[in-house]
N, CA, C and O atoms as CSV, one atom per row, in Angstrom:
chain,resi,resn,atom,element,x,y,z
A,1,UNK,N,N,39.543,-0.008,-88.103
A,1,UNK,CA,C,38.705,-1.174,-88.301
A,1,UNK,C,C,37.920,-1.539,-87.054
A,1,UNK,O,O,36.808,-2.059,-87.152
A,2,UNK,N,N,38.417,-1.305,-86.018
A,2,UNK,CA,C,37.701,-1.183,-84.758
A,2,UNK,C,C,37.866,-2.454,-84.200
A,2,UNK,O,O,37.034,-3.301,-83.875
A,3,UNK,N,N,39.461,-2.433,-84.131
A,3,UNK,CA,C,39.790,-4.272,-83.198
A,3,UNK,C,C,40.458,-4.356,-81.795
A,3,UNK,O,O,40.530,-3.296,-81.174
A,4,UNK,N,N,40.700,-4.903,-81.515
A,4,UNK,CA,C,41.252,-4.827,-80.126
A,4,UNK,C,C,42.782,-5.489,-80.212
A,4,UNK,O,O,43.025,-6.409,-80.994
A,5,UNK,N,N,43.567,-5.043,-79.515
A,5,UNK,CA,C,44.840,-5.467,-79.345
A,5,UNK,C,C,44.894,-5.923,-77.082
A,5,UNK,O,O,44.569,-5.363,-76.036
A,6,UNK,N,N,45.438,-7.065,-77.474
A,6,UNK,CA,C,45.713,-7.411,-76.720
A,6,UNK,C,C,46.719,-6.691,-75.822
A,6,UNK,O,O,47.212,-5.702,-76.365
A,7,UNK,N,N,47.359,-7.069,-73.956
A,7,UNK,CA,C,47.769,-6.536,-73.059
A,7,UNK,C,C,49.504,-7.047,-73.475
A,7,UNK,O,O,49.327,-8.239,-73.220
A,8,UNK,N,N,50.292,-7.012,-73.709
A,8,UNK,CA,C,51.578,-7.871,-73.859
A,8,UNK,C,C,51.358,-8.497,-75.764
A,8,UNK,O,O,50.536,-8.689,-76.660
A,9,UNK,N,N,52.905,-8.579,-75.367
A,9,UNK,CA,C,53.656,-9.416,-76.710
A,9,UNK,C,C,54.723,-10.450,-75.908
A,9,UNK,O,O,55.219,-10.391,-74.783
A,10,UNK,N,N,54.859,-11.521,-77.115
A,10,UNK,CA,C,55.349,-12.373,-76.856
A,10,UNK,C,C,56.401,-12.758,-77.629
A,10,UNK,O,O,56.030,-12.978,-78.782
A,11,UNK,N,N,57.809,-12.963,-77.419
A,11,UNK,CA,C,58.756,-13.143,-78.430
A,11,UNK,C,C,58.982,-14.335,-79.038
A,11,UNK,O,O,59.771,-15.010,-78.377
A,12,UNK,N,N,58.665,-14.786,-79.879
A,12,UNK,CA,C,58.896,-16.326,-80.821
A,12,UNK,C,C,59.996,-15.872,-81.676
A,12,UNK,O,O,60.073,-15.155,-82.674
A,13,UNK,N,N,61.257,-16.879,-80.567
A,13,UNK,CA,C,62.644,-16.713,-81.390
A,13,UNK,C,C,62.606,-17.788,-82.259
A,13,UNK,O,O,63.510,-17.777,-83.095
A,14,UNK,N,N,61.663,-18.910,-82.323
A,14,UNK,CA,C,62.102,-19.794,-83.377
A,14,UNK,C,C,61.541,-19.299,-85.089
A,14,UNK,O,O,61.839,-19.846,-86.150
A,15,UNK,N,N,60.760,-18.236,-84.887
A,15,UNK,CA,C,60.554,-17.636,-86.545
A,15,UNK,C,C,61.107,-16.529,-86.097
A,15,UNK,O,O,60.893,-15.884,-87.124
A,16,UNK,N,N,61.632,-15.791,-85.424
A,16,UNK,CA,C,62.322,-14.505,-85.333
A,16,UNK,C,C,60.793,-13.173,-85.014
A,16,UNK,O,O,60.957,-11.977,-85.255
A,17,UNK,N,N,59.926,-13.536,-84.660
A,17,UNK,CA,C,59.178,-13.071,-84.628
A,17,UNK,C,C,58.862,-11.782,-82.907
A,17,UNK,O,O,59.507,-11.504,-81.895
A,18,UNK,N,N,57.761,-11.458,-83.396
A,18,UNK,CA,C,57.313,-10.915,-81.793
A,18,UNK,C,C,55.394,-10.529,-81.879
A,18,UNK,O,O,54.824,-9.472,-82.150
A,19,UNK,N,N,54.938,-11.650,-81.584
A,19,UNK,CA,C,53.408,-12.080,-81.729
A,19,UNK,C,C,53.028,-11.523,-80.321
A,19,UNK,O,O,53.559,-11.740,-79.232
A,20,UNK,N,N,51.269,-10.243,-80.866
A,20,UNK,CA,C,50.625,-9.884,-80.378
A,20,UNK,C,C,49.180,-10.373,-80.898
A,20,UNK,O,O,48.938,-10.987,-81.937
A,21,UNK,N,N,48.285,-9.941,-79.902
A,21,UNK,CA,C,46.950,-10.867,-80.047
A,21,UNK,C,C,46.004,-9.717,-80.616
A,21,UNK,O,O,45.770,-8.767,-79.869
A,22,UNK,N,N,45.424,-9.746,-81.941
A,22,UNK,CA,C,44.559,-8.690,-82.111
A,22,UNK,C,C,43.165,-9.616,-82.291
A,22,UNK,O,O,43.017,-10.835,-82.378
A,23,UNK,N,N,42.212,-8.505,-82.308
A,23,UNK,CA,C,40.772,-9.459,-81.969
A,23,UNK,C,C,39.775,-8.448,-83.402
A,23,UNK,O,O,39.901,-7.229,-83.519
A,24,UNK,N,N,39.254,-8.934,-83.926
A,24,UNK,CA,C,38.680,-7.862,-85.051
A,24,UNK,C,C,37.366,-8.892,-85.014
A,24,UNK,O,O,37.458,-10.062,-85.386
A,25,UNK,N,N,36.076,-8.269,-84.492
A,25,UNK,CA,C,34.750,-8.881,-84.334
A,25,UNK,C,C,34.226,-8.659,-85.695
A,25,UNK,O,O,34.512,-7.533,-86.103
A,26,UNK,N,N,33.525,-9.402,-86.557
A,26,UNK,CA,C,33.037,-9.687,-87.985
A,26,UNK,C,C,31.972,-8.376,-87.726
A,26,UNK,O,O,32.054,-7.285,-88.289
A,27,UNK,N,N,31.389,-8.609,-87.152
A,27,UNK,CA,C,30.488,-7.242,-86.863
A,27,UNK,C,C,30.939,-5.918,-87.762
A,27,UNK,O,O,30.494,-5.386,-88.778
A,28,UNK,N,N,32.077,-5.655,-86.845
A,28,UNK,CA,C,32.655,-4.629,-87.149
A,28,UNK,C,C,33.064,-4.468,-88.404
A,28,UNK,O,O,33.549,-3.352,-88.594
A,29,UNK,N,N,33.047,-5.194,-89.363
A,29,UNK,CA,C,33.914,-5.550,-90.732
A,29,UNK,C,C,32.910,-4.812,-91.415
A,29,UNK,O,O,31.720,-4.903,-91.114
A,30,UNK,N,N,33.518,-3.794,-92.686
A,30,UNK,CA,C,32.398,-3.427,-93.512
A,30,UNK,C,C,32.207,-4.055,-94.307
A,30,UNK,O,O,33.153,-4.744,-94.689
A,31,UNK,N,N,30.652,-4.207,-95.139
A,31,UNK,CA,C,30.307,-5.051,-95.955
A,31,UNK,C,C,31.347,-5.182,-97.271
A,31,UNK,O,O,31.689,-6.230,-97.820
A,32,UNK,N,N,31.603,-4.307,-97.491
A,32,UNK,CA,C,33.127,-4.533,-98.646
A,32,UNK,C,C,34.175,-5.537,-98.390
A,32,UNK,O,O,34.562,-6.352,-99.227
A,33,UNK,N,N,34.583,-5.436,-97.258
A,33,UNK,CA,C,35.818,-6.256,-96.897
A,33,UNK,C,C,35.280,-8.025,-96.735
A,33,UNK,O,O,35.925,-9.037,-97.009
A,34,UNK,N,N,33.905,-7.898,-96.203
A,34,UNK,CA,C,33.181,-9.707,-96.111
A,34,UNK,C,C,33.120,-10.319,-97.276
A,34,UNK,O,O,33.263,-11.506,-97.570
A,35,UNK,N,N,32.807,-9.031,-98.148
A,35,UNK,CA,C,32.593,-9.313,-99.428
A,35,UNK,C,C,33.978,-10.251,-100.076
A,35,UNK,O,O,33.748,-11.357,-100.564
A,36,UNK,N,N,35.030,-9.848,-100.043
A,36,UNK,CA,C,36.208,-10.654,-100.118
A,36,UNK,C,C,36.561,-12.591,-99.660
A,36,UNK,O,O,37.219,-13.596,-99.929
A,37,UNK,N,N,35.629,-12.056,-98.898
A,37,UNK,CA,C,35.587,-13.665,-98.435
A,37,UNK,C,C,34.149,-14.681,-98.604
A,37,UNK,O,O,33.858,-15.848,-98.343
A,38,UNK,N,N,33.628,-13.770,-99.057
A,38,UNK,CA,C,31.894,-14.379,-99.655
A,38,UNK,C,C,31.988,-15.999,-100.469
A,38,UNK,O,O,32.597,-15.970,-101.538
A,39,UNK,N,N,31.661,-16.810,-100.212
A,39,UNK,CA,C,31.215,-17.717,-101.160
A,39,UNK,C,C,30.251,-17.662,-102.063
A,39,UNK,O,O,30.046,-18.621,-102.807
């Protein structure tokens, strides 16, 4: 999809989790997938 992932993760023990930062620029999105979110 052509996104970026962030440097590090971070552990969130209060949902049991382990949150990383991804970045996905609309740009990059193919017209199919915008389409999903079209009004």
């Amino acid at each position: 999809l052509g996104c970026y992932i962030g440097d590090g993760a971070v552990i969130d023990e209060q949902f049991g989790t382990t949150d990383v930062f991804i970045l996905l620029p609309i740009d990059r999105l193919e017209s199919r997938y915008l389409a999903l979110w079209d009004d």
